[in-house]
MARFIMAR-350547 format. One record per residue (C-alpha): residue number from 1; residue in three letters; x, y, z. Coordinates in steps of 0.1 Angstrom, whole numbers. Example, Ala and Ser with C-alpha at 12.3 -4.5 7.8 and 13.67 -1.06 7.14 Angstrom:
2
<pt><kollum>1</kollum><kemar>ALA</kemar><u>123</u><v>-45</v><w>78</w></pt>
<pt><kollum>2</kollum><kemar>SER</kemar><u>137</u><v>-11</v><w>71</w></pt>
This chain:
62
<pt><kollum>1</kollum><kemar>UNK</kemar><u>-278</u><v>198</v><w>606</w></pt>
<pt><kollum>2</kollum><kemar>UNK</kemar><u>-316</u><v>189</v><w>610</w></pt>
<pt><kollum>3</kollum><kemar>UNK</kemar><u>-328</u><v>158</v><w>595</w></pt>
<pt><kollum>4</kollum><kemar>UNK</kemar><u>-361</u><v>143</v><w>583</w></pt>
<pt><kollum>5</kollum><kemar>UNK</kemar><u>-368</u><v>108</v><w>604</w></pt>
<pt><kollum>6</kollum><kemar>UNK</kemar><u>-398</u><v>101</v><w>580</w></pt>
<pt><kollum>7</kollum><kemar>UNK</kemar><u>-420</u><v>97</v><w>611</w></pt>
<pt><kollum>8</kollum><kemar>UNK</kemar><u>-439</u><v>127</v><w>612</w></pt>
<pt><kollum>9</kollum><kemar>UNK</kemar><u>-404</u><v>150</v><w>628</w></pt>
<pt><kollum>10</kollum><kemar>UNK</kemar><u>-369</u><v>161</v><w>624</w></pt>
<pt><kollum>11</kollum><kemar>UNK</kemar><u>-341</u><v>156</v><w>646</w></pt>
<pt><kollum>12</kollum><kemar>UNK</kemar><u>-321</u><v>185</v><w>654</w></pt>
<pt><kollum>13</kollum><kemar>UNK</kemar><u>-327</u><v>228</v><w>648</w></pt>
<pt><kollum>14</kollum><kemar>UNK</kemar><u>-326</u><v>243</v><w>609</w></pt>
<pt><kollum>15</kollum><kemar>UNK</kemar><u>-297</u><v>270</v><w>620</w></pt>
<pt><kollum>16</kollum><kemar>UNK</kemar><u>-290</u><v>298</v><w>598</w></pt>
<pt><kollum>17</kollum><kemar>UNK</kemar><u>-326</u><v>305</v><w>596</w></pt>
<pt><kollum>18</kollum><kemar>UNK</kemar><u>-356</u><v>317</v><w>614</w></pt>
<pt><kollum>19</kollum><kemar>UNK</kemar><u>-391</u><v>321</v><w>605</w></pt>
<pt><kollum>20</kollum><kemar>UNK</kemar><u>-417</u><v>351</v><w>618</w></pt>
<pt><kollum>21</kollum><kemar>UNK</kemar><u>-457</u><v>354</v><w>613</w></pt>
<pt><kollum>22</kollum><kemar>UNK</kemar><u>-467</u><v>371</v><w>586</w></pt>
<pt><kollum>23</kollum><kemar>UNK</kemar><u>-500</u><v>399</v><w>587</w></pt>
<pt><kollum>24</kollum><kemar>UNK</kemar><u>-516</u><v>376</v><w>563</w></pt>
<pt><kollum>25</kollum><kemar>UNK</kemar><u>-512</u><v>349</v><w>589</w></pt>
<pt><kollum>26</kollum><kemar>UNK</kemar><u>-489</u><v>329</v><w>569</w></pt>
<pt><kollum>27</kollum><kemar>UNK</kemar><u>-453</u><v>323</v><w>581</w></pt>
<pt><kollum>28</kollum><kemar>UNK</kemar><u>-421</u><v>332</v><w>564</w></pt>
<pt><kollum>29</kollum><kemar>UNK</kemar><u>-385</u><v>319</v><w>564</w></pt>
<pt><kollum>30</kollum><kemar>UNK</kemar><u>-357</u><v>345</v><w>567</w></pt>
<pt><kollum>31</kollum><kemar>UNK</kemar><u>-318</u><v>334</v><w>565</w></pt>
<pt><kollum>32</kollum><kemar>UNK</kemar><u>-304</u><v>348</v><w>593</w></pt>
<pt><kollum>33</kollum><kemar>UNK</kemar><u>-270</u><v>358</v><w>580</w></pt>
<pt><kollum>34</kollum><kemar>UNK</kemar><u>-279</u><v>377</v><w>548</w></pt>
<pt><kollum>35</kollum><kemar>UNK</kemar><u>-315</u><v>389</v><w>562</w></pt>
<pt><kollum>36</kollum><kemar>UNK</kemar><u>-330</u><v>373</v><w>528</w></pt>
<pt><kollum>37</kollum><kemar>UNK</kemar><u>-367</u><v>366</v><w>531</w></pt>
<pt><kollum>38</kollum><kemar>UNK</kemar><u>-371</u><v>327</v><w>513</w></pt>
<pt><kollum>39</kollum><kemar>UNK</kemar><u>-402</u><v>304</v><w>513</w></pt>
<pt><kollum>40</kollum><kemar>UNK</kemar><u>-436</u><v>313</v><w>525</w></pt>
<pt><kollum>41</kollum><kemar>UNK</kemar><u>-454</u><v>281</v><w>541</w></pt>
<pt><kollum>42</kollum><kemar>UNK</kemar><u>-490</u><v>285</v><w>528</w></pt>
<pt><kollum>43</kollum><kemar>UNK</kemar><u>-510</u><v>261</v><w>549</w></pt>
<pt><kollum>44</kollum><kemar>UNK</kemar><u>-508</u><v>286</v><w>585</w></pt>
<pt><kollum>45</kollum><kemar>UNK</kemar><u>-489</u><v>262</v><w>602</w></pt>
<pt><kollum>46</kollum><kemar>UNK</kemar><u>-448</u><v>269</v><w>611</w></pt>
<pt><kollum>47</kollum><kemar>UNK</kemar><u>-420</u><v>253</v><w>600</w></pt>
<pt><kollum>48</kollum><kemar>UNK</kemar><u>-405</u><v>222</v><w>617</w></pt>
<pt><kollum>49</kollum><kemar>UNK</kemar><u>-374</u><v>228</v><w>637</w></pt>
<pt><kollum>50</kollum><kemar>UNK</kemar><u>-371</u><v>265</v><w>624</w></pt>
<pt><kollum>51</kollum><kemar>UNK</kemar><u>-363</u><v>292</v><w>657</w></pt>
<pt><kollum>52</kollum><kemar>UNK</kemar><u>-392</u><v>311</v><w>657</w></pt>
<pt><kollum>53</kollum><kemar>UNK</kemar><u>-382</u><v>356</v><w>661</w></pt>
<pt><kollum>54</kollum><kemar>UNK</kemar><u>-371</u><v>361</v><w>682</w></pt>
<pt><kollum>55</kollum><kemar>UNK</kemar><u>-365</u><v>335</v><w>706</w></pt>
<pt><kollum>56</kollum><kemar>UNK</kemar><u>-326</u><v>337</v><w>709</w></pt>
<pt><kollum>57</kollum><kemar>UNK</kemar><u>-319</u><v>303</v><w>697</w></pt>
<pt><kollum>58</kollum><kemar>UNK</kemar><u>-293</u><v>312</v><w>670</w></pt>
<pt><kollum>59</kollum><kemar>UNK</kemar><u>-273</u><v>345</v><w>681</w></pt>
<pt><kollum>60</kollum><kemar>UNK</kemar><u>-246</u><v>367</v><w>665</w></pt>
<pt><kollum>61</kollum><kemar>UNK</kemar><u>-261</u><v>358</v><w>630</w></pt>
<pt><kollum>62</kollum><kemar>UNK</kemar><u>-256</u><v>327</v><w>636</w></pt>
């Protein structure tokens, strides 16, 4: 499980989930095991500690 340290980054990978680049440039968390698109980070920046797709990180729906 990935934690907040409060110092700017997280220890540990999110797993479960990965995130992809939207058109709009904006990037987009999906759940890996039900395919379910969930929150949309609106600054352009990626999530922390989320396996970008596809990179291999989590396999076999993790």
């Amino acid at each position: 499980m990935a934690k907040n340290t409060g110092n700017g980054f997280r220890r540990g990978a999110v797993t479960g989930r990965t995130q992809f680049e939207r058109p709009d440039d904006l990037w987009q968390k999906r759940d890996e095991r039900t395919g379910r698109f969930m929150e949309v980070k609106d600054d352009g920046k990626p999530f922390k500690g989320v396996a970008r797709e596809p990179d291999g990180r989590d396999t076999d729906n993790a």
